[in-house]
CHARMM-style PDB file with segment names, atoms N, HN, CA, C and O in Angstrom:
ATOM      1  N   UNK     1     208.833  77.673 133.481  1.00  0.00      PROA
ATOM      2  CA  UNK     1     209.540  76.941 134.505  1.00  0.00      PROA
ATOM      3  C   UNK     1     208.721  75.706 134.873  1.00  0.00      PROA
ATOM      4  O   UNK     1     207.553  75.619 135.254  1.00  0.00      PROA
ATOM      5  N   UNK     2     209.699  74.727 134.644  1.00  0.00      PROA
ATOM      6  HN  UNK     2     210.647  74.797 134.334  1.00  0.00      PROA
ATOM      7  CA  UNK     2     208.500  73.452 135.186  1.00  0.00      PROA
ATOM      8  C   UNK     2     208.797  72.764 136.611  1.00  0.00      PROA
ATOM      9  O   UNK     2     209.926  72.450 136.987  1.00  0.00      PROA
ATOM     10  N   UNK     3     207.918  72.627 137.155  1.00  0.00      PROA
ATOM     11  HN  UNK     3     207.001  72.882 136.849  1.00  0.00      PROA
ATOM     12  CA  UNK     3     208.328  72.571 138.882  1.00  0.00      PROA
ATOM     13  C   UNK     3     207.706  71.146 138.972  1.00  0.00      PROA
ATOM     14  O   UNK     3     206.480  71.143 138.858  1.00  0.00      PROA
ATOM     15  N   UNK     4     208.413  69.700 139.189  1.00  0.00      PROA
ATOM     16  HN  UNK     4     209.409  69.703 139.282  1.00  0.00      PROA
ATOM     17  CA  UNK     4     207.720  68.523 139.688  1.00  0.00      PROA
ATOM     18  C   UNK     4     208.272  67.972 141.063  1.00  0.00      PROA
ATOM     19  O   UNK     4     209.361  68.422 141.422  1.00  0.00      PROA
ATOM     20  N   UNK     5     207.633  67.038 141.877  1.00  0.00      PROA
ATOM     21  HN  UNK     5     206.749  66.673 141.585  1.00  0.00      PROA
ATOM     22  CA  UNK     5     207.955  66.175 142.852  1.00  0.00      PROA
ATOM     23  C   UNK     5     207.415  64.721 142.379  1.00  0.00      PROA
ATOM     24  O   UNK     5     206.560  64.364 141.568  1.00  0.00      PROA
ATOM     25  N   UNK     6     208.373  63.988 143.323  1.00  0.00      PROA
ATOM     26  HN  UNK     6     209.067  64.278 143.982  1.00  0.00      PROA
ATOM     27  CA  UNK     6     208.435  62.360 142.919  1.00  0.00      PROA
ATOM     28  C   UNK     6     207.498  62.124 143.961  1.00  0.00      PROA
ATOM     29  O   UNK     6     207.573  62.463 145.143  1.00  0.00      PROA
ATOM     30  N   UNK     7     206.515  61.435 143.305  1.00  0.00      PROA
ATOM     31  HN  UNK     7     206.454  61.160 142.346  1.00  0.00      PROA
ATOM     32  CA  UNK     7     205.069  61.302 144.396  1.00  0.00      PROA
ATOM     33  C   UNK     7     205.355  59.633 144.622  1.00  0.00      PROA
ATOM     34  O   UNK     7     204.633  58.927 145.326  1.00  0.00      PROA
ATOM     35  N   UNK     8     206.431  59.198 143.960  1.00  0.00      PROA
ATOM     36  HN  UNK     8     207.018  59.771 143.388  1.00  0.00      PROA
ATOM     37  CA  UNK     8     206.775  57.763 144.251  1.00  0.00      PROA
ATOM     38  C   UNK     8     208.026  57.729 145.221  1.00  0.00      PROA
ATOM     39  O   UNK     8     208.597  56.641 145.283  1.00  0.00      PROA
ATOM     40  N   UNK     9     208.442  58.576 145.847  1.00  0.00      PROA
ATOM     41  HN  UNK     9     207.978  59.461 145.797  1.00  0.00      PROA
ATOM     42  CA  UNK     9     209.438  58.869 146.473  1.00  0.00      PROA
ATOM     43  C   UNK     9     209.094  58.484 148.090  1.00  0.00      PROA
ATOM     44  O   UNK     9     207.879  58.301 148.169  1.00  0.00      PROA
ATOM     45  N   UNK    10     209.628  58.334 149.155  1.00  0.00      PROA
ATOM     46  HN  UNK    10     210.615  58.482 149.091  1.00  0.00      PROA
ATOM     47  CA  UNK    10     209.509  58.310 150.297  1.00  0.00      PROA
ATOM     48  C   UNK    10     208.905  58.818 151.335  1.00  0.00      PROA
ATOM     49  O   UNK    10     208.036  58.485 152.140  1.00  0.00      PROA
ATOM     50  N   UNK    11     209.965  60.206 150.990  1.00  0.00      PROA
ATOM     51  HN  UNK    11     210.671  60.476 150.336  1.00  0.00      PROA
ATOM     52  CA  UNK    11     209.660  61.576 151.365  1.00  0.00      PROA
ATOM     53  C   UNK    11     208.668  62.162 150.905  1.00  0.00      PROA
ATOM     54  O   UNK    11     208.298  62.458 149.769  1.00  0.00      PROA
ATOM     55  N   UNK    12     208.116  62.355 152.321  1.00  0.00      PROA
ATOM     56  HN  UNK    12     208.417  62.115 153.244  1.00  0.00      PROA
ATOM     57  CA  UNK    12     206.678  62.994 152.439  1.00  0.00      PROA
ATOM     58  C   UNK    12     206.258  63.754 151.148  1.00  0.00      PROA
ATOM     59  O   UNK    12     207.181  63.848 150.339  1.00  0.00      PROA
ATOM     60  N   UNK    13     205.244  64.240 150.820  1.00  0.00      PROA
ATOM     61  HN  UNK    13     204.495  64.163 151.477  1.00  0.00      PROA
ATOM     62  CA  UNK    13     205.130  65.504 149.498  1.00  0.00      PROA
ATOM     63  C   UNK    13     205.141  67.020 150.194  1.00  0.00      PROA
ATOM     64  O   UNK    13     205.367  68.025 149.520  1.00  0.00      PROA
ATOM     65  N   UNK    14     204.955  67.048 151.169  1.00  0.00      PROA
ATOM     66  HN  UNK    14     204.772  66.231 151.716  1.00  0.00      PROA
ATOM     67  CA  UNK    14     205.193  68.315 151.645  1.00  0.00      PROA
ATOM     68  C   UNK    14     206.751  68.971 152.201  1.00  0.00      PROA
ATOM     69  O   UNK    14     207.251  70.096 152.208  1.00  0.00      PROA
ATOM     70  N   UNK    15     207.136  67.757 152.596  1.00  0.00      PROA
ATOM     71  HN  UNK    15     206.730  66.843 152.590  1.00  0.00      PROA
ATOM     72  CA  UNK    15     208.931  67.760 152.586  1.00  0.00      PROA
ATOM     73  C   UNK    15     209.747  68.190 151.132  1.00  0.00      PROA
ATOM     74  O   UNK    15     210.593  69.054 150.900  1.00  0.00      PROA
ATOM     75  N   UNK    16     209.150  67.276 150.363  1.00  0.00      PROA
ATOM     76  HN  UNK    16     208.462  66.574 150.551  1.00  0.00      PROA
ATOM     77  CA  UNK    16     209.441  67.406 148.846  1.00  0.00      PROA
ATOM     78  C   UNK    16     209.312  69.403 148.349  1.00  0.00      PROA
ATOM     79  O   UNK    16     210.095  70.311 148.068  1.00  0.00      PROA
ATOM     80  N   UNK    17     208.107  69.245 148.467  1.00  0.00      PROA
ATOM     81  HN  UNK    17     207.472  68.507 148.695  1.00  0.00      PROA
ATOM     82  CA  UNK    17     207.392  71.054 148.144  1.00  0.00      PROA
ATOM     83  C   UNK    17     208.571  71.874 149.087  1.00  0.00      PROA
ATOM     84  O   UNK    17     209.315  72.760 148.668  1.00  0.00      PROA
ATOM     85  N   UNK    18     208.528  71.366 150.367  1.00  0.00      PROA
ATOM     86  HN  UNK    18     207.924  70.646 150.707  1.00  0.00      PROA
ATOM     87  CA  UNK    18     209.373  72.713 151.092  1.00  0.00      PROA
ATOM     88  C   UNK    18     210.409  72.926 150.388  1.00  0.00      PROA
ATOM     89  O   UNK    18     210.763  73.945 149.796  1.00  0.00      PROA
ATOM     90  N   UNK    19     211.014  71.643 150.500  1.00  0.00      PROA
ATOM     91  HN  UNK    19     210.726  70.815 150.981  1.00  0.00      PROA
ATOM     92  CA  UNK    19     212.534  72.158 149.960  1.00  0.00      PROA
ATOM     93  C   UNK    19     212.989  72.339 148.172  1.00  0.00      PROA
ATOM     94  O   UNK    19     214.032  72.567 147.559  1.00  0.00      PROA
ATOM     95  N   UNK    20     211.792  72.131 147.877  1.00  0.00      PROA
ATOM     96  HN  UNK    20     210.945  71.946 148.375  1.00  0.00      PROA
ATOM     97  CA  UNK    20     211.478  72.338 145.988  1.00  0.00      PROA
ATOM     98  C   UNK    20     211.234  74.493 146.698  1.00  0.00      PROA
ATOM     99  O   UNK    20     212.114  75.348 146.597  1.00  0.00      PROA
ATOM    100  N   UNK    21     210.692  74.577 146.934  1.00  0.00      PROA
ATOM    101  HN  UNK    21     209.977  73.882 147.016  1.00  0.00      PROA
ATOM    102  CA  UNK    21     210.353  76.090 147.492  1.00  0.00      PROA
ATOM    103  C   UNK    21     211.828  76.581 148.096  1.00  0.00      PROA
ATOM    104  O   UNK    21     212.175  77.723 147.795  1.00  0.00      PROA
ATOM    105  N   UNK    22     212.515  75.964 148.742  1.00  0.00      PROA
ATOM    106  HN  UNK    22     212.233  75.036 148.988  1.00  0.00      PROA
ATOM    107  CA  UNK    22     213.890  76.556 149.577  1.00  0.00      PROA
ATOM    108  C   UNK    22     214.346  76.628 148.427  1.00  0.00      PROA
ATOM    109  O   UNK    22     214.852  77.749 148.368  1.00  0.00      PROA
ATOM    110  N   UNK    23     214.478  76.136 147.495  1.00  0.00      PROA
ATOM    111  HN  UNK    23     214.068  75.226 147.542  1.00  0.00      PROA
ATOM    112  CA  UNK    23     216.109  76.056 146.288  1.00  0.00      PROA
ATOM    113  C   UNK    23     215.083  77.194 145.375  1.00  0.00      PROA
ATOM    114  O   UNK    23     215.706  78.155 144.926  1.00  0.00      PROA
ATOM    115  N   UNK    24     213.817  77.161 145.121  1.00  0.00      PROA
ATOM    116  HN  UNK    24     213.311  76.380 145.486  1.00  0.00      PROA
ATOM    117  CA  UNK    24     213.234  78.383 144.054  1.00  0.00      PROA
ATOM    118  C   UNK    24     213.798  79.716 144.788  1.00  0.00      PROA
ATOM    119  O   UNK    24     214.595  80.493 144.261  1.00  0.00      PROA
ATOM    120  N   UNK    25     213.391  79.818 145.763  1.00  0.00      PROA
ATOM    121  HN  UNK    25     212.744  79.187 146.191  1.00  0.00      PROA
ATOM    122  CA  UNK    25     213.391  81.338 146.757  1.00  0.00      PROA
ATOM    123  C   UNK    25     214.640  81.840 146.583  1.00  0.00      PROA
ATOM    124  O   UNK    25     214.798  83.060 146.593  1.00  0.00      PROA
ATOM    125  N   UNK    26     215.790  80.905 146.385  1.00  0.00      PROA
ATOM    126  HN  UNK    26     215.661  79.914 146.377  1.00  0.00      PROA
ATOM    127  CA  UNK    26     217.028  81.003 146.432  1.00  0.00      PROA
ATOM    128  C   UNK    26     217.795  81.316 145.257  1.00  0.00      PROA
ATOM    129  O   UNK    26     219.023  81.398 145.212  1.00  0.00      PROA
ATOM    130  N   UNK    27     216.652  81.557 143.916  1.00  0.00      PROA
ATOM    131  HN  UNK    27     215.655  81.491 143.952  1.00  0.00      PROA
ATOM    132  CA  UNK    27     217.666  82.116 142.783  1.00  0.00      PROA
ATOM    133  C   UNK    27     217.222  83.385 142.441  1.00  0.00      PROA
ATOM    134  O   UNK    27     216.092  83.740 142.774  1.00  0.00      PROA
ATOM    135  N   UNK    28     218.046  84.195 141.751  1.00  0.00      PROA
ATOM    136  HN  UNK    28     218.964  83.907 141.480  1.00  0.00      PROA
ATOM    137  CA  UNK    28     218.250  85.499 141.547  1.00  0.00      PROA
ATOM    138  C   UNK    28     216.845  85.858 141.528  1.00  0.00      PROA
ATOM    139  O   UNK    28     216.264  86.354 142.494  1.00  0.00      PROA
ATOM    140  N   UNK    29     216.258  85.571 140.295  1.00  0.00      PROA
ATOM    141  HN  UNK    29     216.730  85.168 139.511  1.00  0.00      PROA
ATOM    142  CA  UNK    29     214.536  86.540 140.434  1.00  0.00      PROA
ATOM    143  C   UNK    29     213.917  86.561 141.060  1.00  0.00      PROA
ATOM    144  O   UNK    29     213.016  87.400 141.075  1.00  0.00      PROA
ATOM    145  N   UNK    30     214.073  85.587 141.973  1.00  0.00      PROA
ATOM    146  HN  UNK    30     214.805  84.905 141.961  1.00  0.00      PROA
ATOM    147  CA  UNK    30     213.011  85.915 143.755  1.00  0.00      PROA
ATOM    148  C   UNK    30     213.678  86.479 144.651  1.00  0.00      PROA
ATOM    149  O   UNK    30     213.180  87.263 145.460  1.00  0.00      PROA
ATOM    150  N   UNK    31     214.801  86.175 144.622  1.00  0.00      PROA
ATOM    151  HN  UNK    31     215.205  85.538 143.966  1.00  0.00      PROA
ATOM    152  CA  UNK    31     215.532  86.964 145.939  1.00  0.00      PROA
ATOM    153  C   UNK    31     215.227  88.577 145.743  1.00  0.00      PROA
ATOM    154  O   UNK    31     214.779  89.333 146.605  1.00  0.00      PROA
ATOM    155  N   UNK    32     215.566  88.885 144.471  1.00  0.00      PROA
ATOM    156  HN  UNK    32     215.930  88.270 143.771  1.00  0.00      PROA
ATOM    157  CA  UNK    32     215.091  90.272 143.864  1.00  0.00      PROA
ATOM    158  C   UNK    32     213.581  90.702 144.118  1.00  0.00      PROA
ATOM    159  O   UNK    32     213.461  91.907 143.900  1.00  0.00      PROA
ATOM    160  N   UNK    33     212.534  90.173 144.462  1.00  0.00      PROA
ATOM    161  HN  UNK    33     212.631  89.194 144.639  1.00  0.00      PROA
ATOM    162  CA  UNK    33     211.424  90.726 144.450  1.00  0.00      PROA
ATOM    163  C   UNK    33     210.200  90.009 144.038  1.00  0.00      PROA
ATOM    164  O   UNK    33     209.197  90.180 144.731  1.00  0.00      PROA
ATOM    165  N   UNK    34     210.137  89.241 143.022  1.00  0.00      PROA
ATOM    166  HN  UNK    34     210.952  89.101 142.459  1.00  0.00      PROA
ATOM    167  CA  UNK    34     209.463  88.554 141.980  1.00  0.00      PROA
ATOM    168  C   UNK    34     208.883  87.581 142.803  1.00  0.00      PROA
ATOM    169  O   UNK    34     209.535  87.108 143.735  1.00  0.00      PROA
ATOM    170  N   UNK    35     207.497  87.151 142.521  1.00  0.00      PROA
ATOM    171  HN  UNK    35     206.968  87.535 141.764  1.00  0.00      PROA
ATOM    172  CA  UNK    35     205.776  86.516 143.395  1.00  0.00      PROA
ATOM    173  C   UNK    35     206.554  84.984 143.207  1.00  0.00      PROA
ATOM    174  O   UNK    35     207.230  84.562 142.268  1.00  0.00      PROA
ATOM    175  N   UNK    36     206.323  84.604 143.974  1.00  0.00      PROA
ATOM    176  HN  UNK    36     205.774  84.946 144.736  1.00  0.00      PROA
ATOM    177  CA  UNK    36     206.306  83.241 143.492  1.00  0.00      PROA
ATOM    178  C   UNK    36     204.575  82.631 142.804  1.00  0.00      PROA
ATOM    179  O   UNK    36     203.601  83.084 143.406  1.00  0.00      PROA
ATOM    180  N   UNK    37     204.323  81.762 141.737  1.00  0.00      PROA
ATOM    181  HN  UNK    37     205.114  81.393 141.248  1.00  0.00      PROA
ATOM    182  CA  UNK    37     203.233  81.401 141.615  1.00  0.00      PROA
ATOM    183  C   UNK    37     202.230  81.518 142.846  1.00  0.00      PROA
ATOM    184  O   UNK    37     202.467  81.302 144.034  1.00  0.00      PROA
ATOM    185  N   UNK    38     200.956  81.950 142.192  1.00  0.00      PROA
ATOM    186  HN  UNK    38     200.764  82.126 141.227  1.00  0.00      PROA
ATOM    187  CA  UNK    38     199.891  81.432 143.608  1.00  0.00      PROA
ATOM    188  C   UNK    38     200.045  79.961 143.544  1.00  0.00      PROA
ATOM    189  O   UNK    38     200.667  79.168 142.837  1.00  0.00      PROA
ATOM    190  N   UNK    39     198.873  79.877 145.008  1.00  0.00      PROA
ATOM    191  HN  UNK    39     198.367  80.521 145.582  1.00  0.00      PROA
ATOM    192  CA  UNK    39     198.683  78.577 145.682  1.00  0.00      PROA
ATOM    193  C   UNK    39     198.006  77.461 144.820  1.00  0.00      PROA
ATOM    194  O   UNK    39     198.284  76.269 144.957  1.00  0.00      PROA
ATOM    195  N   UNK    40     196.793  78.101 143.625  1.00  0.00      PROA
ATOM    196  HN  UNK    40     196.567  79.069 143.514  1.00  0.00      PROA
ATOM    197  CA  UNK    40     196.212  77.019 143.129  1.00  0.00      PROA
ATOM    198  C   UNK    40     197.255  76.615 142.091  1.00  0.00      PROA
ATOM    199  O   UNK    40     197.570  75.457 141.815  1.00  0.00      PROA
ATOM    200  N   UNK    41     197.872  78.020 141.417  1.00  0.00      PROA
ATOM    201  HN  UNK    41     197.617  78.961 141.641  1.00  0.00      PROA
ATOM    202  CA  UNK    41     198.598  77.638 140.204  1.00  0.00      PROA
ATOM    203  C   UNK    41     199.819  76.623 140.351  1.00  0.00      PROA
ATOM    204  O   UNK    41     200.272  75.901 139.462  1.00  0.00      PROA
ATOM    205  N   UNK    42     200.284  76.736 141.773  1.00  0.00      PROA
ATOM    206  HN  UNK    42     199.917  77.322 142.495  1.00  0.00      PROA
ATOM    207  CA  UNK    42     201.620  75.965 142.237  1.00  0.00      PROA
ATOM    208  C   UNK    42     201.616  74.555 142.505  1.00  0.00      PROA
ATOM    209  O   UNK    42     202.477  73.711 142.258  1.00  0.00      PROA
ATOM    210  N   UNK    43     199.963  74.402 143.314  1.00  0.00      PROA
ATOM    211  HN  UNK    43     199.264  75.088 143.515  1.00  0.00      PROA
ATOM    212  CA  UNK    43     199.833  72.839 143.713  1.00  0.00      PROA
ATOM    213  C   UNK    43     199.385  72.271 142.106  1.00  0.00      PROA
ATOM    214  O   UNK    43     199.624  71.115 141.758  1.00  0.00      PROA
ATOM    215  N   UNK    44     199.071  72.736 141.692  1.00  0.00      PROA
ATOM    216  HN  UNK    44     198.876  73.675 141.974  1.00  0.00      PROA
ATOM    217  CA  UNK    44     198.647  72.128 139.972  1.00  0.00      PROA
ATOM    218  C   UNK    44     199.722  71.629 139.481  1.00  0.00      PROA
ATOM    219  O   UNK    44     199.717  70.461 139.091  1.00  0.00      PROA
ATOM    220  N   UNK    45     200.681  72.292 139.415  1.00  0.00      PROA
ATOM    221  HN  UNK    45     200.685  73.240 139.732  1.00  0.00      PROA
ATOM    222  CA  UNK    45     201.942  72.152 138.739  1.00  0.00      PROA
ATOM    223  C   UNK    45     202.535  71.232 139.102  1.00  0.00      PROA
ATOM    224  O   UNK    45     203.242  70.432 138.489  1.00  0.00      PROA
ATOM    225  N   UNK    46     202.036  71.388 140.986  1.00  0.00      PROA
ATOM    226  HN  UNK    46     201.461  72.038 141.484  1.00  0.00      PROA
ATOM    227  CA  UNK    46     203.049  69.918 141.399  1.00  0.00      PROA
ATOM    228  C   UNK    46     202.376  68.659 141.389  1.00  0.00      PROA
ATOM    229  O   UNK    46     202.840  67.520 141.333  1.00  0.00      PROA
ATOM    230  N   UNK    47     201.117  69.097 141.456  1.00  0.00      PROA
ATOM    231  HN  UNK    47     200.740  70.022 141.501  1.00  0.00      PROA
ATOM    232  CA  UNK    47     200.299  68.133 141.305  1.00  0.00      PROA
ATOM    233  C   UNK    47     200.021  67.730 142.930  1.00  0.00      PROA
ATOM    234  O   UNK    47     199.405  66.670 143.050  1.00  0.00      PROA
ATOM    235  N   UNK    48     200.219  68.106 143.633  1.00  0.00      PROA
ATOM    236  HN  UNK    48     200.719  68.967 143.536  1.00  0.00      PROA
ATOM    237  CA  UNK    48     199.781  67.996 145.310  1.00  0.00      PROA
ATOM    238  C   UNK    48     198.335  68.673 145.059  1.00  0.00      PROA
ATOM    239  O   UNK    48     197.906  69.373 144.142  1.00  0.00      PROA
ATOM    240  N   UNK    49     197.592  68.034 146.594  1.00  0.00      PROA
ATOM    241  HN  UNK    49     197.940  67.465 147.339  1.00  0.00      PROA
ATOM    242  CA  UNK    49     196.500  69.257 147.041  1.00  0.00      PROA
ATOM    243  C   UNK    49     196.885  71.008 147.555  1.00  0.00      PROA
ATOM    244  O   UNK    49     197.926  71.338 148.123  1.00  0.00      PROA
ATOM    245  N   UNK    50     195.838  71.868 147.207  1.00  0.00      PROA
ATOM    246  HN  UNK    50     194.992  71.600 146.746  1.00  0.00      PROA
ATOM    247  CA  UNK    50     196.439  72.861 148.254  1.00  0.00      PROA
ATOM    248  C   UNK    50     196.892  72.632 149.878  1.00  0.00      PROA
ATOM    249  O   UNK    50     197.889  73.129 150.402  1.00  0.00      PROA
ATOM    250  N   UNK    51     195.983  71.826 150.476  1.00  0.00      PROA
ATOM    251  HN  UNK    51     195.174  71.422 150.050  1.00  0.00      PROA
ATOM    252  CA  UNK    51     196.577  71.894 151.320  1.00  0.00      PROA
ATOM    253  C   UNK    51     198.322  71.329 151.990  1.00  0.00      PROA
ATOM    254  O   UNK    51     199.073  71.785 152.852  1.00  0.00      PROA
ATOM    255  N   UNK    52     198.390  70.059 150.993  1.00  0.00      PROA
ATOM    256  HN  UNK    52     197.780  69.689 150.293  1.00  0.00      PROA
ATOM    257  CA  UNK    52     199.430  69.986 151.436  1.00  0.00      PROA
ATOM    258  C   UNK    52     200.554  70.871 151.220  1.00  0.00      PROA
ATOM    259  O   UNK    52     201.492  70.955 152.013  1.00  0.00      PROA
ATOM    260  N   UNK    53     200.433  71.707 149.860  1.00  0.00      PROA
ATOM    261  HN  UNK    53     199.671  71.638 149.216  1.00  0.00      PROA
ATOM    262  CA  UNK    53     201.478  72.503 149.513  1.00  0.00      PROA
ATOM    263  C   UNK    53     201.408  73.737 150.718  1.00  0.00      PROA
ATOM    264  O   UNK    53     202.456  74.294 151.043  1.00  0.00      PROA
ATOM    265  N   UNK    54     199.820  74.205 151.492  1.00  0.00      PROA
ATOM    266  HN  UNK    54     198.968  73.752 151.227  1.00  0.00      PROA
ATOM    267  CA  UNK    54     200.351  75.143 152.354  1.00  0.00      PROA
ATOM    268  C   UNK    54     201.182  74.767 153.771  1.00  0.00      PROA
ATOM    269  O   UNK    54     201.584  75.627 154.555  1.00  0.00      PROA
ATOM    270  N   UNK    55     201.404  72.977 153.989  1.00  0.00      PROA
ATOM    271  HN  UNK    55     201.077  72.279 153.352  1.00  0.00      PROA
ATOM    272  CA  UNK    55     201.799  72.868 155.190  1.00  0.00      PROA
ATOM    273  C   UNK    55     203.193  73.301 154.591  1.00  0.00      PROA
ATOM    274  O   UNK    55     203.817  73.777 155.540  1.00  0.00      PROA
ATOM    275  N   UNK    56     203.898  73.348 153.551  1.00  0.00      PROA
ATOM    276  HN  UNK    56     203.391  72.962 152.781  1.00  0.00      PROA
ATOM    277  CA  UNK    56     205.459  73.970 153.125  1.00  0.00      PROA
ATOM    278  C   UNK    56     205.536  75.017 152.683  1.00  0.00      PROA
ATOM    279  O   UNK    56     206.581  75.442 152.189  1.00  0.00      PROA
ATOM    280  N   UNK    57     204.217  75.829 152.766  1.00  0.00      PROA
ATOM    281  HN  UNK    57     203.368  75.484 153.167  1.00  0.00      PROA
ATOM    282  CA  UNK    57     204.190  77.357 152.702  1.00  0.00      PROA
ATOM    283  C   UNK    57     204.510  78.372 154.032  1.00  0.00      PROA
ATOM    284  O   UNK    57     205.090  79.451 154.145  1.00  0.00      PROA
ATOM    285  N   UNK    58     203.615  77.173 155.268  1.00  0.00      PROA
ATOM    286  HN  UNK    58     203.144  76.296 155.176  1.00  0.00      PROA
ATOM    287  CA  UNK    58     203.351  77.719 156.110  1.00  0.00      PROA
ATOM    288  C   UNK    58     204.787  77.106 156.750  1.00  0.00      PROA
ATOM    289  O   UNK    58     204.306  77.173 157.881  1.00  0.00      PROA
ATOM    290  N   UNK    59     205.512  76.816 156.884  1.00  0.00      PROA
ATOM    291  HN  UNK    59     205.903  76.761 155.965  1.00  0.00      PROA
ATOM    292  CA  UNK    59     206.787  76.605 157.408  1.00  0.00      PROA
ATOM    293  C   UNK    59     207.501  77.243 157.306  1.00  0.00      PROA
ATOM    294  O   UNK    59     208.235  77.533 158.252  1.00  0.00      PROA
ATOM    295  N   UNK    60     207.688  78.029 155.502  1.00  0.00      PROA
ATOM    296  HN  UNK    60     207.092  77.794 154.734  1.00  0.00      PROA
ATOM    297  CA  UNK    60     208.630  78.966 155.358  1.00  0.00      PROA
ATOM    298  C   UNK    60     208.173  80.357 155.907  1.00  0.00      PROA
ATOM    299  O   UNK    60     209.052  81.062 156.402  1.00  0.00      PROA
ATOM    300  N   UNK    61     207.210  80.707 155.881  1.00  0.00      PROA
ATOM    301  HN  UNK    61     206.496  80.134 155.480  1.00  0.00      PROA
ATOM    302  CA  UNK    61     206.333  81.415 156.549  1.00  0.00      PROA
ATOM    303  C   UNK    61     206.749  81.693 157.734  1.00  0.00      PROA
ATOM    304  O   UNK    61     207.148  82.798 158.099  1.00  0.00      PROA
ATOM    305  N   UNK    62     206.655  80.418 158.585  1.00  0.00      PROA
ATOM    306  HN  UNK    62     206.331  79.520 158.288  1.00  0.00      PROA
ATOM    307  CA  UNK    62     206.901  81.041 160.387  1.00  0.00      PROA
ATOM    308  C   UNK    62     208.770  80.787 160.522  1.00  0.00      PROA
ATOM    309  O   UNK    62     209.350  81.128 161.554  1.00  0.00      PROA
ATOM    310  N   UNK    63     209.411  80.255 159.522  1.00  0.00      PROA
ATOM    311  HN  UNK    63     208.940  79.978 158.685  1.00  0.00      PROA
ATOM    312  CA  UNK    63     210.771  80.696 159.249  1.00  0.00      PROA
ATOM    313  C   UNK    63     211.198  82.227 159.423  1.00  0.00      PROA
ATOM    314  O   UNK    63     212.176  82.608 160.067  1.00  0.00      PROA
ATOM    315  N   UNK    64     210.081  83.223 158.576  1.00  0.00      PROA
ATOM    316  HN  UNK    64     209.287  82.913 158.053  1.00  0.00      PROA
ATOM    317  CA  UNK    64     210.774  84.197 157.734  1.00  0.00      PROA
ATOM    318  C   UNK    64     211.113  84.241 156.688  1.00  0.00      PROA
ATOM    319  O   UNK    64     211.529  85.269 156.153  1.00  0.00      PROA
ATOM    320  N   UNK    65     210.999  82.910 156.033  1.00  0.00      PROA
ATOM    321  HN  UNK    65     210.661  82.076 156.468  1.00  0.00      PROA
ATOM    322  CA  UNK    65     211.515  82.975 154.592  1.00  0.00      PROA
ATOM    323  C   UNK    65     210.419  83.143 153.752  1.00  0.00      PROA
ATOM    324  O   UNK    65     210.639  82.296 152.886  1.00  0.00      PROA
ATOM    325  N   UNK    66     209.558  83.603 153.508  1.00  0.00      PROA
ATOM    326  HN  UNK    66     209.380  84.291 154.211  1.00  0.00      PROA
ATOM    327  CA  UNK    66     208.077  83.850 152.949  1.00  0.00      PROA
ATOM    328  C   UNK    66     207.369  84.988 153.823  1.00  0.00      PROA
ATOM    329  O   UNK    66     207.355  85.016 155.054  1.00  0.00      PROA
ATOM    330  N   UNK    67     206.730  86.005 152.882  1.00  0.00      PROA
ATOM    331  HN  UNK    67     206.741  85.982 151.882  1.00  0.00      PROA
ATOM    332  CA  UNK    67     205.248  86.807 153.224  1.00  0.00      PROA
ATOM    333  C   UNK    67     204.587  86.359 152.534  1.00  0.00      PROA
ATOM    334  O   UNK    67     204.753  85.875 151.414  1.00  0.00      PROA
ATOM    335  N   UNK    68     203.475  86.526 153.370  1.00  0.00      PROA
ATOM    336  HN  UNK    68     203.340  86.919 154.279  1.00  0.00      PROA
ATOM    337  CA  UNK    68     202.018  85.598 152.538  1.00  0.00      PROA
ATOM    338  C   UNK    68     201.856  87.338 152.357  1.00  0.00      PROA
ATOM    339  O   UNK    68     202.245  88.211 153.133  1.00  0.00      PROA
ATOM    340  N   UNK    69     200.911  87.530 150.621  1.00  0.00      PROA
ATOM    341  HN  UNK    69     200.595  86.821 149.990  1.00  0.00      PROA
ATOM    342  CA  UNK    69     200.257  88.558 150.262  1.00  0.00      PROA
ATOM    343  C   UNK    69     199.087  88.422 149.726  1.00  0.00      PROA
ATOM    344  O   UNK    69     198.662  87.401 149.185  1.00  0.00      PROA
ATOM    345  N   UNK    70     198.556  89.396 149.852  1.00  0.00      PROA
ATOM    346  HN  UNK    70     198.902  90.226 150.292  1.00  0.00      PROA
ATOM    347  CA  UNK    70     197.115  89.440 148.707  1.00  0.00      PROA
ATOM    348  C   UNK    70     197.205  90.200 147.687  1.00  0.00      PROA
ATOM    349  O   UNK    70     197.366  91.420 147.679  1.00  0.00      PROA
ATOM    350  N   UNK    71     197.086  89.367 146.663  1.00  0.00      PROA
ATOM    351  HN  UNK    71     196.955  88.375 146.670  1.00  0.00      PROA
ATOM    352  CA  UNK    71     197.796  90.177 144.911  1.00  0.00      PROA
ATOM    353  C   UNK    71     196.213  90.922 144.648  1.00  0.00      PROA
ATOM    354  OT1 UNK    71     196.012  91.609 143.647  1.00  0.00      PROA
TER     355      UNK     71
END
């Protein structure tokens, strides 16, 4: 699965990540159960820092739409 954001885009990169994260969460193999990537493997991919990818972790998070775990 290849996961990018437009870092030439407007919109913030953590705006970008959240809602790149709202539409993943939202298809069949996660709704079912299935990890989403960790944190280092995910910001790599997008090419963000960790931290910015946890300010759209931590949103879905105090949503409800995310448990943070320890694998």
């Amino acid at each position: 699965m290849k996961l990018s954001l437009d870092h030439k885009n407007h919109i913030p990169l953590h705006l970008q990540a959240e809602k790149l994260l709202r539409d993943l969460i939202k298809k069949p193999e996660y709704i079912n159960g299935k990890f989403l990537p960790n944190e280092v493997d995910l910001a790599k991919q997008l090419a963000i820092s960790r931290t910015t990818l946890r300010q759209a972790l931590n949103k879905l998070v105090y949503e409800g739409l995310l448990l943070r775990k320890k694998v």
